[in-house]
Biopython code that builds the backbone (N, CA, C, O; Angstrom):
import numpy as np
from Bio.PDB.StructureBuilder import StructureBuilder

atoms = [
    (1, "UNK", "N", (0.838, -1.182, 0.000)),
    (1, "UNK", "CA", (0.000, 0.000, 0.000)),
    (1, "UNK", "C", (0.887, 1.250, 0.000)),
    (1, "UNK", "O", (2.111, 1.284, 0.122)),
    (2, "UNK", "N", (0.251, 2.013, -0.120)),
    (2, "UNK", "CA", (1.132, 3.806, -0.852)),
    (2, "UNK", "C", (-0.024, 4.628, 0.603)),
    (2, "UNK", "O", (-1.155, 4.380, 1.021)),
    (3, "UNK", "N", (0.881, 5.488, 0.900)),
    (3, "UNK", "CA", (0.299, 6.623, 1.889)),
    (3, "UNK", "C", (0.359, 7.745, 0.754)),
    (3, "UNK", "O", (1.371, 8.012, 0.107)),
    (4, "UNK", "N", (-0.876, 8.352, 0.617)),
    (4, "UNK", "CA", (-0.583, 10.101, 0.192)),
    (4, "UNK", "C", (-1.423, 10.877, 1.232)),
    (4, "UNK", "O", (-2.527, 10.611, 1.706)),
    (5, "UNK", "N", (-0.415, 12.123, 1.495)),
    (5, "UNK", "CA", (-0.648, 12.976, 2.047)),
    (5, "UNK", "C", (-1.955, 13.503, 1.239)),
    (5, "UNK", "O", (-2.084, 12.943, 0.150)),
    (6, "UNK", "N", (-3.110, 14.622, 1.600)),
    (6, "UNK", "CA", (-3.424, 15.411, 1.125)),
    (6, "UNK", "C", (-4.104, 16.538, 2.039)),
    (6, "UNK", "O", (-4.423, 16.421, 3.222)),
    (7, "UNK", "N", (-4.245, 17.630, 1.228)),
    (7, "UNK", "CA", (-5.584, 19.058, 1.682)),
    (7, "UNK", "C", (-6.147, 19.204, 1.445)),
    (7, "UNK", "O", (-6.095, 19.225, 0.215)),
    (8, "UNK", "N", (-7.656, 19.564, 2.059)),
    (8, "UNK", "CA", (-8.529, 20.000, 1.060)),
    (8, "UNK", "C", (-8.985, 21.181, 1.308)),
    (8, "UNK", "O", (-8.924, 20.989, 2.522)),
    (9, "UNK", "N", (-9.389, 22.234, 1.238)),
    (9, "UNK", "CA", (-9.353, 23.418, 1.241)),
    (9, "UNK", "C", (-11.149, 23.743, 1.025)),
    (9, "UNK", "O", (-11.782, 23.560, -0.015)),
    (10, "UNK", "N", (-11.592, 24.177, 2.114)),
    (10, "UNK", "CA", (-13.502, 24.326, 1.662)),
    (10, "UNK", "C", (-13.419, 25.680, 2.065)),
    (10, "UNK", "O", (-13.009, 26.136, 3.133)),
    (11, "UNK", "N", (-13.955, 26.381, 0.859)),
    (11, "UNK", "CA", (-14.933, 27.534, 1.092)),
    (11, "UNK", "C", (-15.660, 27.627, 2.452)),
    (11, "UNK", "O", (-16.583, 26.816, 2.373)),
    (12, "UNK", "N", (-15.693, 28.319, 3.844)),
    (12, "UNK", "CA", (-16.609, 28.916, 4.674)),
    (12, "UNK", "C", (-17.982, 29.178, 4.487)),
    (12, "UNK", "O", (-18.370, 30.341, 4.589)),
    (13, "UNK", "N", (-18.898, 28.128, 4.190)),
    (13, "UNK", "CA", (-20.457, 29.011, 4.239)),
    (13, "UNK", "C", (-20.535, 29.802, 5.258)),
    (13, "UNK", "O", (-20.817, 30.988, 5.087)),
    (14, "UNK", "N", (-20.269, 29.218, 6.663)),
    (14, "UNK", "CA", (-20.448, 30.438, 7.684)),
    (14, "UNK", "C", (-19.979, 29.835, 8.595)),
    (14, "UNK", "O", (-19.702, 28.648, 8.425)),
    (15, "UNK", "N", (-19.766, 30.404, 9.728)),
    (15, "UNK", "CA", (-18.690, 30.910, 10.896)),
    (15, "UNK", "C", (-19.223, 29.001, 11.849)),
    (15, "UNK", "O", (-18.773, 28.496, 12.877)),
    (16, "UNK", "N", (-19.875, 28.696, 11.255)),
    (16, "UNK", "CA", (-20.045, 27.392, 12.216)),
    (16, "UNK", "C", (-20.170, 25.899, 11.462)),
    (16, "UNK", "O", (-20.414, 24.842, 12.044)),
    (17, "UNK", "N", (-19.996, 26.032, 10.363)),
    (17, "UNK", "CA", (-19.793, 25.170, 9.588)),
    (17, "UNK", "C", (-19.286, 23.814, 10.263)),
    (17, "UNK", "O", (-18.426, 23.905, 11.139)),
    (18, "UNK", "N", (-19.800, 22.507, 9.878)),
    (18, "UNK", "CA", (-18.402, 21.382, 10.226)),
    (18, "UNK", "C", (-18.429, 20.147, 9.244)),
    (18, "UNK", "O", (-19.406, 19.539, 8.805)),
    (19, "UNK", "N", (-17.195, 19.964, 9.040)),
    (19, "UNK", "CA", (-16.970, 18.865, 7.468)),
    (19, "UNK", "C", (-17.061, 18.030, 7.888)),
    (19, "UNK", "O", (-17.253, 17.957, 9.102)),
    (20, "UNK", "N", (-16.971, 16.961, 7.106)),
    (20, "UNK", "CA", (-17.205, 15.715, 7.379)),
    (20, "UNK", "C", (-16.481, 14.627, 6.215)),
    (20, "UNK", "O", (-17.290, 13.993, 5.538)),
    (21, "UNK", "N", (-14.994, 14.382, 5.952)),
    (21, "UNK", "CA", (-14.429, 14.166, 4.637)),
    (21, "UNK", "C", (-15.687, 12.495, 4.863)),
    (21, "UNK", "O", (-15.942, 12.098, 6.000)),
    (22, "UNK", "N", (-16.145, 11.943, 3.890)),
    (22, "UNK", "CA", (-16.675, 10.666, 3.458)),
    (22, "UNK", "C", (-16.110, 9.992, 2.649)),
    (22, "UNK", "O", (-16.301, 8.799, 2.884)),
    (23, "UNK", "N", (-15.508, 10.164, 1.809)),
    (23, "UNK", "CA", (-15.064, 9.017, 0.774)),
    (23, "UNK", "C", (-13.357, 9.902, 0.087)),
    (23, "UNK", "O", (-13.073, 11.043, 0.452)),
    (24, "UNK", "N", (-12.832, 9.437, -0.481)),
    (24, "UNK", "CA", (-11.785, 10.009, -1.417)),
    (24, "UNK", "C", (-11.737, 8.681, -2.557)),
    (24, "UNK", "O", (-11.519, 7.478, -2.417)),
    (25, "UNK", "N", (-12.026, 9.470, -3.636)),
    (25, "UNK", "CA", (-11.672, 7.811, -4.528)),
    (25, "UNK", "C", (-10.448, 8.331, -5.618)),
    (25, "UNK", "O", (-9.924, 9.444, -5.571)),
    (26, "UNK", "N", (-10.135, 7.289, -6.576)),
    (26, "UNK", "CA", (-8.943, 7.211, -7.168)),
    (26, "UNK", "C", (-9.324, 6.966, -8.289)),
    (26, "UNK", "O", (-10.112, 6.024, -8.374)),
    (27, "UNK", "N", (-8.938, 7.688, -9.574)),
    (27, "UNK", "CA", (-9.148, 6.414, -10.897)),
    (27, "UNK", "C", (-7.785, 6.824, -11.871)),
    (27, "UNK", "O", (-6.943, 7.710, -11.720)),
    (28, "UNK", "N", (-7.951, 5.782, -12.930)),
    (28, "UNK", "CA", (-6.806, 5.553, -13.658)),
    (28, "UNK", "C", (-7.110, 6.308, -14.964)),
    (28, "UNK", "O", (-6.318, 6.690, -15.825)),
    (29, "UNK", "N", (-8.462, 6.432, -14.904)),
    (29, "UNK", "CA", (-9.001, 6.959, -16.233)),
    (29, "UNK", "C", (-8.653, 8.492, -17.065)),
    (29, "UNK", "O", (-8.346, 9.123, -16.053)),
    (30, "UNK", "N", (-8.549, 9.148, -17.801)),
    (30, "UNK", "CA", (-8.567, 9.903, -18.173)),
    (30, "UNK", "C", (-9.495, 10.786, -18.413)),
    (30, "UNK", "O", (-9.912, 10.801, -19.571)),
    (31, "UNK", "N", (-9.880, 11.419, -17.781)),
    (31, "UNK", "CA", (-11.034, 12.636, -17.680)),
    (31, "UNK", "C", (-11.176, 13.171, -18.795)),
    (31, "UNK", "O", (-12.221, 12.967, -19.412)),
    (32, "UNK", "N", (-10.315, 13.869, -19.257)),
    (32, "UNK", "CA", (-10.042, 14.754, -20.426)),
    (32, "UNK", "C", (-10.552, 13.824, -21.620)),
    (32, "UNK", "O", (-11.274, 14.265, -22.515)),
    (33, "UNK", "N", (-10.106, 12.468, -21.558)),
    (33, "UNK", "CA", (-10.674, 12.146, -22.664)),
    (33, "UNK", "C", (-12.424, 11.522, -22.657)),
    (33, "UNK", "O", (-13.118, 11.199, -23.621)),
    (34, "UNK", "N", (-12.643, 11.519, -21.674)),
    (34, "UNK", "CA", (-13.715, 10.826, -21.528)),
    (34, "UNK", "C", (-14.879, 12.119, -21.609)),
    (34, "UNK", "O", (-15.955, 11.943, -22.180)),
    (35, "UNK", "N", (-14.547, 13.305, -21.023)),
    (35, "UNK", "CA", (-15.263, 14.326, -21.339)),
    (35, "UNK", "C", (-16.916, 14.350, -20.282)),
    (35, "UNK", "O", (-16.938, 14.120, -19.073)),
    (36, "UNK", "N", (-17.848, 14.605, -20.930)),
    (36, "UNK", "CA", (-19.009, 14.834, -20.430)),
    (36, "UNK", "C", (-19.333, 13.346, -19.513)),
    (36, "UNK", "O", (-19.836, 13.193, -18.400)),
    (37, "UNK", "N", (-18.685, 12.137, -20.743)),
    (37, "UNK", "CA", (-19.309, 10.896, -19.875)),
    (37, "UNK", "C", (-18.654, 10.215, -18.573)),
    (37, "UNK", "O", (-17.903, 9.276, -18.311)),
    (38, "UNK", "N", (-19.268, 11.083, -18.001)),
    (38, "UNK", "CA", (-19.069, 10.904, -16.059)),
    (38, "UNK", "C", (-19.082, 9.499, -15.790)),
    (38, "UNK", "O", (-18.166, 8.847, -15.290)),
    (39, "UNK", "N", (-20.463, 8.994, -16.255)),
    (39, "UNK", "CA", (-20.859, 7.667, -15.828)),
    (39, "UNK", "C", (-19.331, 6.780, -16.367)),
    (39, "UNK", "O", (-18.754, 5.965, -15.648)),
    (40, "UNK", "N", (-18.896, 7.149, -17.716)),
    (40, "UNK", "CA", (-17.702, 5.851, -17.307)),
    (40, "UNK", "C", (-16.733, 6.369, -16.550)),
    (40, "UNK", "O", (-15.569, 6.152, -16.885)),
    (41, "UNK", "N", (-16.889, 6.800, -15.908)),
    (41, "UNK", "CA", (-15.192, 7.247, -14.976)),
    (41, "UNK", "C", (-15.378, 5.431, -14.016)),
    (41, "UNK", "O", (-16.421, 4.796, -13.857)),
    (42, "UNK", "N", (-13.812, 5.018, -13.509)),
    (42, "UNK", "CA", (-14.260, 4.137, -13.098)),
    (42, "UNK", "C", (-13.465, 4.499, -11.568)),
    (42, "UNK", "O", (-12.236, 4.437, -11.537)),
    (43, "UNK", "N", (-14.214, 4.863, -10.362)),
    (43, "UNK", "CA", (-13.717, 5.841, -9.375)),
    (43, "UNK", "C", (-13.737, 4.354, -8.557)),
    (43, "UNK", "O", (-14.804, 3.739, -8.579)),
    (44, "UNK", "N", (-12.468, 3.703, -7.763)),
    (44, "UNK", "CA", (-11.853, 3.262, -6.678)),
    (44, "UNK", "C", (-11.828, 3.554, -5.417)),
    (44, "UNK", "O", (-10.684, 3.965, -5.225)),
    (45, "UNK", "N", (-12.439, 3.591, -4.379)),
    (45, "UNK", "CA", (-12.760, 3.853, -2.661)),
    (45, "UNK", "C", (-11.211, 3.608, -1.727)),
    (45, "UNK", "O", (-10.528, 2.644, -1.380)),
    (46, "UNK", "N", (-11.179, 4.655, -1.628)),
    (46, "UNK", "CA", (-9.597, 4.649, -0.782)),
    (46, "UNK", "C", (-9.782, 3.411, -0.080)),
    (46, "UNK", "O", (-10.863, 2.861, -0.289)),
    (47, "UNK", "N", (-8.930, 2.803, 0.756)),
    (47, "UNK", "CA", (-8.626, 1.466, 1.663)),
    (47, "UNK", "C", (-8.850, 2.377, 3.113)),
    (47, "UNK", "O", (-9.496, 1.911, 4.052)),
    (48, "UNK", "N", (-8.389, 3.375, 3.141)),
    (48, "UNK", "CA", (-7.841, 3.971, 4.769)),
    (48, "UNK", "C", (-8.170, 5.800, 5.095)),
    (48, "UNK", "O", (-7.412, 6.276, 4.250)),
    (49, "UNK", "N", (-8.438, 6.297, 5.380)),
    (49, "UNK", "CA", (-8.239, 7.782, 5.292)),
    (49, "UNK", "C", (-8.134, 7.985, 7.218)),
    (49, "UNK", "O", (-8.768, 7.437, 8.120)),
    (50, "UNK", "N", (-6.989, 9.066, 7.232)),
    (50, "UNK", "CA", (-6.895, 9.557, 8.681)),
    (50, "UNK", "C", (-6.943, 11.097, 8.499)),
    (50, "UNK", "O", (-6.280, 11.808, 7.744)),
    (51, "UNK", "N", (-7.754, 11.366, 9.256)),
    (51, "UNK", "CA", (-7.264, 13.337, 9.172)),
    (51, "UNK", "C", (-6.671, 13.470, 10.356)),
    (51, "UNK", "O", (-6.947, 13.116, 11.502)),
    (52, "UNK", "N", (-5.631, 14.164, 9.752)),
    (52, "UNK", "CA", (-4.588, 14.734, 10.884)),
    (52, "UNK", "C", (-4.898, 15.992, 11.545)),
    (52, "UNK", "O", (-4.781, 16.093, 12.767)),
    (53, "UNK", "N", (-5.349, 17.117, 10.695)),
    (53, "UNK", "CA", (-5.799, 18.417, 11.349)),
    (53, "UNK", "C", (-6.876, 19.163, 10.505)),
    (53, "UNK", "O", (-6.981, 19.200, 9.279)),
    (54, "UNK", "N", (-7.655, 19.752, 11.463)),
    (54, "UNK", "CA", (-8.689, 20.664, 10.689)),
    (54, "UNK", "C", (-8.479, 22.332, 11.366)),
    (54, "UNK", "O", (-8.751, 22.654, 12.523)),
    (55, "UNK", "N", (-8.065, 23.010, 10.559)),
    (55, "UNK", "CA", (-8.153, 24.644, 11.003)),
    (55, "UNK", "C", (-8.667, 25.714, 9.689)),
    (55, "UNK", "O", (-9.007, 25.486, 8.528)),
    (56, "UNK", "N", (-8.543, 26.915, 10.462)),
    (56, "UNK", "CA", (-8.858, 27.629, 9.554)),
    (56, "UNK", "C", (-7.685, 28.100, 8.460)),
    (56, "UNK", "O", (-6.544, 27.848, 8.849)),
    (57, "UNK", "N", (-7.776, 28.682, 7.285)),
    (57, "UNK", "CA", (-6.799, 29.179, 6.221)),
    (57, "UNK", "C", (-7.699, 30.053, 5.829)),
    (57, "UNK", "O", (-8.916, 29.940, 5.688)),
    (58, "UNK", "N", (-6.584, 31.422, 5.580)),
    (58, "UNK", "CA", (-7.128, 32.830, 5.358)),
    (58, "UNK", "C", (-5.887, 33.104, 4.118)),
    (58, "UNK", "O", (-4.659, 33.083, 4.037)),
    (59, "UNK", "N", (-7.296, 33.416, 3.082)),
    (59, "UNK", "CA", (-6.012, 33.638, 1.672)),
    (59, "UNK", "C", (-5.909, 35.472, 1.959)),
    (59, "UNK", "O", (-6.959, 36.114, 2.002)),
    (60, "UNK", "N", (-5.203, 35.835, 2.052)),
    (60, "UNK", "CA", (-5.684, 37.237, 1.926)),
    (60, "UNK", "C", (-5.352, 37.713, 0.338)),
    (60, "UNK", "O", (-5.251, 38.927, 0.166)),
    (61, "UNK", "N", (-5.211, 37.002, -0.601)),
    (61, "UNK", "CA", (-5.228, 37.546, -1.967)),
    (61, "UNK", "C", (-6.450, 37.789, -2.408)),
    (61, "UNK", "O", (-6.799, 38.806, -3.007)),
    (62, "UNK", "N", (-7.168, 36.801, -2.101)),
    (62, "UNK", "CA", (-8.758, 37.202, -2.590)),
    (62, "UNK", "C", (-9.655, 37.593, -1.247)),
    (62, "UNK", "O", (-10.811, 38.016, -1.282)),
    (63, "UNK", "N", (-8.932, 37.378, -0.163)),
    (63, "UNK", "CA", (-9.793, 37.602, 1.240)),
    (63, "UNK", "C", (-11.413, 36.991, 0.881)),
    (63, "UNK", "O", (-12.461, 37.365, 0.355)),
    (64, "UNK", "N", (-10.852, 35.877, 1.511)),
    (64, "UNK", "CA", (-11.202, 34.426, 1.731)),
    (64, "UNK", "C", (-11.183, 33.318, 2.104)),
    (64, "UNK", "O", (-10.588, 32.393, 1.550)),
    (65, "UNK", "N", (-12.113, 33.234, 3.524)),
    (65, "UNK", "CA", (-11.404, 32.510, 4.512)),
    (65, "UNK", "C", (-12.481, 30.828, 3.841)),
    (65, "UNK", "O", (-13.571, 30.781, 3.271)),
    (66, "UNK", "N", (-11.691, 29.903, 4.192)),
    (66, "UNK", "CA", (-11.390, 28.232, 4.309)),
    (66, "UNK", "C", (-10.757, 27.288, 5.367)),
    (66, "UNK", "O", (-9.808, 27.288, 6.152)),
    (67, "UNK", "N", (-11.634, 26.599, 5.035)),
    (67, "UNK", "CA", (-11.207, 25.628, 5.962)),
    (67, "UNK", "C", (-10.373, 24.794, 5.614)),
    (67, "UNK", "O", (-10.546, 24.496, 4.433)),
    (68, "UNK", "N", (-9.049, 23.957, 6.352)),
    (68, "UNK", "CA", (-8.388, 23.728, 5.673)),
    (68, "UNK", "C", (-8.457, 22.101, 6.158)),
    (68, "UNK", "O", (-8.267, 22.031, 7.372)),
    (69, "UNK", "N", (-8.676, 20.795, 5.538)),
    (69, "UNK", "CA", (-8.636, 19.442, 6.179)),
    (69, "UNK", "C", (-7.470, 19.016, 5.819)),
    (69, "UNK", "O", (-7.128, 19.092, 4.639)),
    (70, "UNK", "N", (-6.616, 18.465, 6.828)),
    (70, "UNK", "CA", (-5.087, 17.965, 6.294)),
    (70, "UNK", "C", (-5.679, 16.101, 6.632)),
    (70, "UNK", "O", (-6.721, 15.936, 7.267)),
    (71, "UNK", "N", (-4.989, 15.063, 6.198)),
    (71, "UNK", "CA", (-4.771, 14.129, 6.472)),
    (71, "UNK", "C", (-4.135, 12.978, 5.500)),
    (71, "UNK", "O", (-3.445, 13.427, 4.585)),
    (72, "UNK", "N", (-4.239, 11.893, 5.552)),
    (72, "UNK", "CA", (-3.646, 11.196, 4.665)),
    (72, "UNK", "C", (-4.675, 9.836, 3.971)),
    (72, "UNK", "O", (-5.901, 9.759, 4.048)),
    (73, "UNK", "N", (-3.800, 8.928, 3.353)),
    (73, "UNK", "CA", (-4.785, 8.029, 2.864)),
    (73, "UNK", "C", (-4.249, 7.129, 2.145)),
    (73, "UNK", "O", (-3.196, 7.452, 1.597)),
    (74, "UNK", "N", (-4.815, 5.635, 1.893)),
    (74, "UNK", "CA", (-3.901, 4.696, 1.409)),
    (74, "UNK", "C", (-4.351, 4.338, 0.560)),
    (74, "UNK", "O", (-5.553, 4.526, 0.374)),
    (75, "UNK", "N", (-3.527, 3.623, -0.378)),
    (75, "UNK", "CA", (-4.202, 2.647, -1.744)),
    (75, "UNK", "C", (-3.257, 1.927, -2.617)),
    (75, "UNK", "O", (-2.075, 2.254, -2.717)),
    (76, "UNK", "N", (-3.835, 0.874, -3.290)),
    (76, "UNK", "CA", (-2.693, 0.429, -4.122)),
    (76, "UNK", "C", (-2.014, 0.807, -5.048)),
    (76, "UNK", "O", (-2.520, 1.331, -6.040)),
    (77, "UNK", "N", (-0.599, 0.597, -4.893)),
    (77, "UNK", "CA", (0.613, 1.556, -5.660)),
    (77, "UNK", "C", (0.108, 1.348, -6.953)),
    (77, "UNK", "O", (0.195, 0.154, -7.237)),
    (78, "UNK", "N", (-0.497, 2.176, -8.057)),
    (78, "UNK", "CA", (-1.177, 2.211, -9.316)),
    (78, "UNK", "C", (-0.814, 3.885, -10.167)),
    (78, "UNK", "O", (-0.873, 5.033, -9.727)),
    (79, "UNK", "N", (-0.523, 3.463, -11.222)),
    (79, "UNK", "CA", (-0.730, 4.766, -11.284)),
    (79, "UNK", "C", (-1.745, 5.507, -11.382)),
    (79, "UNK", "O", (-2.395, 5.314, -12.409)),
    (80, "UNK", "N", (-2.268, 6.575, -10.437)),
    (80, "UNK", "CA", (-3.487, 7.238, -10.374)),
    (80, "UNK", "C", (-3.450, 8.107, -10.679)),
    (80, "UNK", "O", (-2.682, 8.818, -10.032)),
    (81, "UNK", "N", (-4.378, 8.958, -12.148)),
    (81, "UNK", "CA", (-4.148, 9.772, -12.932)),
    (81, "UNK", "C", (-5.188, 10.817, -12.231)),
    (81, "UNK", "O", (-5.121, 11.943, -12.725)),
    (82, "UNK", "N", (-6.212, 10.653, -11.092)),
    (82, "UNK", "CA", (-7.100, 11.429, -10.611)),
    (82, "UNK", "C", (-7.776, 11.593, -9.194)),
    (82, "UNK", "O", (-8.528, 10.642, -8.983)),
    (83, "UNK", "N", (-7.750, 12.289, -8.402)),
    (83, "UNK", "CA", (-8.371, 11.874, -7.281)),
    (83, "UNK", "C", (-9.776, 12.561, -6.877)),
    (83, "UNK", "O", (-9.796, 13.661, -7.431)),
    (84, "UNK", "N", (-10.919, 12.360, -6.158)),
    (84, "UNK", "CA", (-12.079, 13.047, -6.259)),
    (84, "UNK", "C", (-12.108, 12.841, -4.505)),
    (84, "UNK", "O", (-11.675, 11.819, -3.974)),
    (85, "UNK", "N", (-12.764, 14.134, -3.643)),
    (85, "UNK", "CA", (-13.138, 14.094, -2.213)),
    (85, "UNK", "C", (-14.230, 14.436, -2.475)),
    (85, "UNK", "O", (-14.615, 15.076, -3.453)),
    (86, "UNK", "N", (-15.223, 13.735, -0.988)),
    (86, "UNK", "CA", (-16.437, 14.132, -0.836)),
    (86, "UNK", "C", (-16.934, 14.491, 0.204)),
    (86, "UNK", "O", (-17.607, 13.701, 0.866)),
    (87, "UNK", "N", (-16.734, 15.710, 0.581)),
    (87, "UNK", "CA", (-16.688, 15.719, 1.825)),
    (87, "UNK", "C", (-18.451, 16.422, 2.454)),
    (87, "UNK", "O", (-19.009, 17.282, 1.773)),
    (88, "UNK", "N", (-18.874, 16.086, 3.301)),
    (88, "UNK", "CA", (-20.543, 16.659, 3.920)),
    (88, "UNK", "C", (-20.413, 17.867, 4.995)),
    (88, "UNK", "O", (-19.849, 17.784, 6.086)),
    (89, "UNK", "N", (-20.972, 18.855, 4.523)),
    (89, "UNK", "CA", (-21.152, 19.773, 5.129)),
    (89, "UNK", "C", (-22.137, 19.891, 6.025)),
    (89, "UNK", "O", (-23.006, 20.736, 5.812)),
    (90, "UNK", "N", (-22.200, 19.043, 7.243)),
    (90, "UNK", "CA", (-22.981, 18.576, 8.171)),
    (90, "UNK", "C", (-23.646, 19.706, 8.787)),
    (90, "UNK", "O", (-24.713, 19.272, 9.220)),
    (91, "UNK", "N", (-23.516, 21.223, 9.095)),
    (91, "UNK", "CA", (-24.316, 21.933, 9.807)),
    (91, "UNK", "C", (-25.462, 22.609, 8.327)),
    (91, "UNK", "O", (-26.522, 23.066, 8.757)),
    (92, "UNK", "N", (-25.329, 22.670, 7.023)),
    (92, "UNK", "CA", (-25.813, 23.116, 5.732)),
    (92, "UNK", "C", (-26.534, 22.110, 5.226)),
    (92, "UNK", "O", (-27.353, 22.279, 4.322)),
    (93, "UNK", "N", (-26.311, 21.104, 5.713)),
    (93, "UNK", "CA", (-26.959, 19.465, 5.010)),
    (93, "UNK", "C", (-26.497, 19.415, 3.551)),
    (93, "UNK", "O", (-27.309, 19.317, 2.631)),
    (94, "UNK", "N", (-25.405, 19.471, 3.392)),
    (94, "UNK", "CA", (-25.010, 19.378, 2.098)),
    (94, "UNK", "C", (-23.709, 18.535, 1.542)),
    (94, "UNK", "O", (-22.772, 18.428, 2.334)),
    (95, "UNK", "N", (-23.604, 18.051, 0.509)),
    (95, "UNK", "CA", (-22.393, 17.282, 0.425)),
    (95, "UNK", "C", (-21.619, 18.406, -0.640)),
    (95, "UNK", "O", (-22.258, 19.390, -1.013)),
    (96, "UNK", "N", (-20.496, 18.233, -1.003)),
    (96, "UNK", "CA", (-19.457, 19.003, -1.748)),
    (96, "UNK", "C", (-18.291, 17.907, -2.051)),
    (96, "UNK", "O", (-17.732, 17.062, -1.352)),
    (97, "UNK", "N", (-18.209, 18.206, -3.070)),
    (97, "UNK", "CA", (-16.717, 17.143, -3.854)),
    (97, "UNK", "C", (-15.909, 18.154, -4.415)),
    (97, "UNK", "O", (-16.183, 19.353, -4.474)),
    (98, "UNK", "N", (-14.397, 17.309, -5.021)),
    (98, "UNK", "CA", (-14.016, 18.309, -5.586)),
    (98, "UNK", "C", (-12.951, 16.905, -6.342)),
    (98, "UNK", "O", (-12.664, 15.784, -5.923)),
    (99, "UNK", "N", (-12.610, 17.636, -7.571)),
    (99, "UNK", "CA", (-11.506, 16.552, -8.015)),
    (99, "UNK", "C", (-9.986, 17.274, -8.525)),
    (99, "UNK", "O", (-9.701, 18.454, -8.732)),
    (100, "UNK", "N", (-9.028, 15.797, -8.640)),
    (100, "UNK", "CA", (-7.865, 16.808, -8.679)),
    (100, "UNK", "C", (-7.430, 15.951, -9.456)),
    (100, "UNK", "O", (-8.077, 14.932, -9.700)),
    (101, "UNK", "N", (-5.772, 16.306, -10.205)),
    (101, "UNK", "CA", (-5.183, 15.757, -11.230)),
    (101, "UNK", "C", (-4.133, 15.085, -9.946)),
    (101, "UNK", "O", (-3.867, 15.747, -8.943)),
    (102, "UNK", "N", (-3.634, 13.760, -10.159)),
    (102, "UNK", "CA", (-3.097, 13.075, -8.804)),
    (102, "UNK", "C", (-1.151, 13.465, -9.682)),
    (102, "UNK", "O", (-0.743, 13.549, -10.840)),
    (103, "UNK", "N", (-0.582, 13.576, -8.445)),
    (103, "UNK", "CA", (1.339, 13.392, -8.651)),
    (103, "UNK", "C", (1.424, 12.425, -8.779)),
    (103, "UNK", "O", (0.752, 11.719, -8.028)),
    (104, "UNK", "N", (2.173, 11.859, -9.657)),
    (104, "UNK", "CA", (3.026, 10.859, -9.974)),
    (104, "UNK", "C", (4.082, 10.400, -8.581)),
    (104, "UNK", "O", (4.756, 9.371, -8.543)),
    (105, "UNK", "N", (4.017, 11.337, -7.616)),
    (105, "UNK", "CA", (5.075, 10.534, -6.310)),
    (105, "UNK", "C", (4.195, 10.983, -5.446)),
    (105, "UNK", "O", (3.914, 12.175, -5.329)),
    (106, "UNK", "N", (3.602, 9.879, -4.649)),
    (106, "UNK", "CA", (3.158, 9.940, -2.998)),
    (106, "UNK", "C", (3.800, 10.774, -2.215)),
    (106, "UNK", "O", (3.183, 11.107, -1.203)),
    (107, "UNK", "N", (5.095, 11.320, -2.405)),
    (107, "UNK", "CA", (5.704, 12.520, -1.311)),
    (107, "UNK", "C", (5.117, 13.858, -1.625)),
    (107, "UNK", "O", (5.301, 14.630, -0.684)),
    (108, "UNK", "N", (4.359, 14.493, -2.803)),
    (108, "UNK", "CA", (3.863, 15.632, -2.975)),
    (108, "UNK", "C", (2.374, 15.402, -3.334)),
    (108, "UNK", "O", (1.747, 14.879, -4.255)),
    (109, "UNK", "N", (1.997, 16.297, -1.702)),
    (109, "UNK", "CA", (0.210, 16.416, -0.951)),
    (109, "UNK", "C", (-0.562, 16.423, -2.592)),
    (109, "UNK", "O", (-0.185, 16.832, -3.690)),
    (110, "UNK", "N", (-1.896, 15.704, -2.064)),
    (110, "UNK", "CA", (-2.886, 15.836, -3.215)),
    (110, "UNK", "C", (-3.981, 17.046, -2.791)),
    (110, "UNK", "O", (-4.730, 17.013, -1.815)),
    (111, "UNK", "N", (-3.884, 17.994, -3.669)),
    (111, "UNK", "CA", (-4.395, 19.141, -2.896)),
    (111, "UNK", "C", (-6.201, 19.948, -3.947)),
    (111, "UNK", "O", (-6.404, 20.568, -4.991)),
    (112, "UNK", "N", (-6.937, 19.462, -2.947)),
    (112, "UNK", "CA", (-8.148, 19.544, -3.280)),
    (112, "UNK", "C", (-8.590, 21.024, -3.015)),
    (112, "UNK", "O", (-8.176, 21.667, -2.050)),
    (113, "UNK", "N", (-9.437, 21.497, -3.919)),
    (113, "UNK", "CA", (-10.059, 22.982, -3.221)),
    (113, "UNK", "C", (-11.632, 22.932, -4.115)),
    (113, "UNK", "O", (-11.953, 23.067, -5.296)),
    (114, "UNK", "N", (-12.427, 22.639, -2.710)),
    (114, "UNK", "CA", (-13.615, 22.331, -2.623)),
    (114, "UNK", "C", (-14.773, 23.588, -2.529)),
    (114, "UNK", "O", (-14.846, 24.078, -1.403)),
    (115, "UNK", "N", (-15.654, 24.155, -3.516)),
    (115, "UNK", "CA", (-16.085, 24.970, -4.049)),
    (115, "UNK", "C", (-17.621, 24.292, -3.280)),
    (115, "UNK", "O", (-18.107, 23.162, -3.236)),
    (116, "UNK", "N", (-18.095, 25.843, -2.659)),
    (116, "UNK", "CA", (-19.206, 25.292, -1.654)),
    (116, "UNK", "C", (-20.648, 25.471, -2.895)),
    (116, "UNK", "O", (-21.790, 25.152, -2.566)),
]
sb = StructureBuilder()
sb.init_structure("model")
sb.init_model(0)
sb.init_chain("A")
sb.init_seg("    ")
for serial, (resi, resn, name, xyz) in enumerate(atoms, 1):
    if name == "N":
        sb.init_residue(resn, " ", resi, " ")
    sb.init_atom(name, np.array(xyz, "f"), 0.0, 1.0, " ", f" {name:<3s}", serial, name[0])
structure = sb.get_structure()
């Protein structure tokens, strides 16, 4: 099994918000080529996920505060061309995903920024 670090970064609906990461999956597929058809993506369920820390992050370029989820997560050494989080916005009743293009080396974070 492979550890990757990652972040995910959520937009603030409001001052009391609380996440809830649920799933992170993996695929091999190519997005770009597959285009509109979602349904074939073929998305893989992490083995493990730990969060290590949850705080706040304040960009002040766009002044815009986020929440920031650090933790990690395991899976089989593959090459994974994509990663998708899903994380629930438990005080809004809402879920939020976000997807990312995955590194080629487990030592550099997979870094999600999750659009509320």
């Amino acid at each position: 099994m492979v550890i990757y670090e990652f972040d995910a970064y959520v937009h603030v609906l409001d001052t009391v918000s609380k996440y809830k990461v649920c799933d992170i999956l993996v695929t091999e597929d190519d997005l770009e080529a597959i285009g509109s058809q979602g349904n074939d993506i073929n998305w893989i369920k992490v083995e493990k996920i730990d969060i290590v820390d949850i705080g706040e992050f304040e960009n002040y370029t766009i002044a815009e505060s986020k929440k920031r989820i650090c933790g990690r997560f395991e899976t089989k050494p593959v090459y994974w061309t994509y990663a998708k989080i899903i994380i629930n916005d438990i005080t809004n009743n809402k879920r939020l995903n976000a997807i990312t293009e995955m590194s080629t080396s487990p030592v550099v974070p997979v870094v999600f920024d999750v659009k509320a």
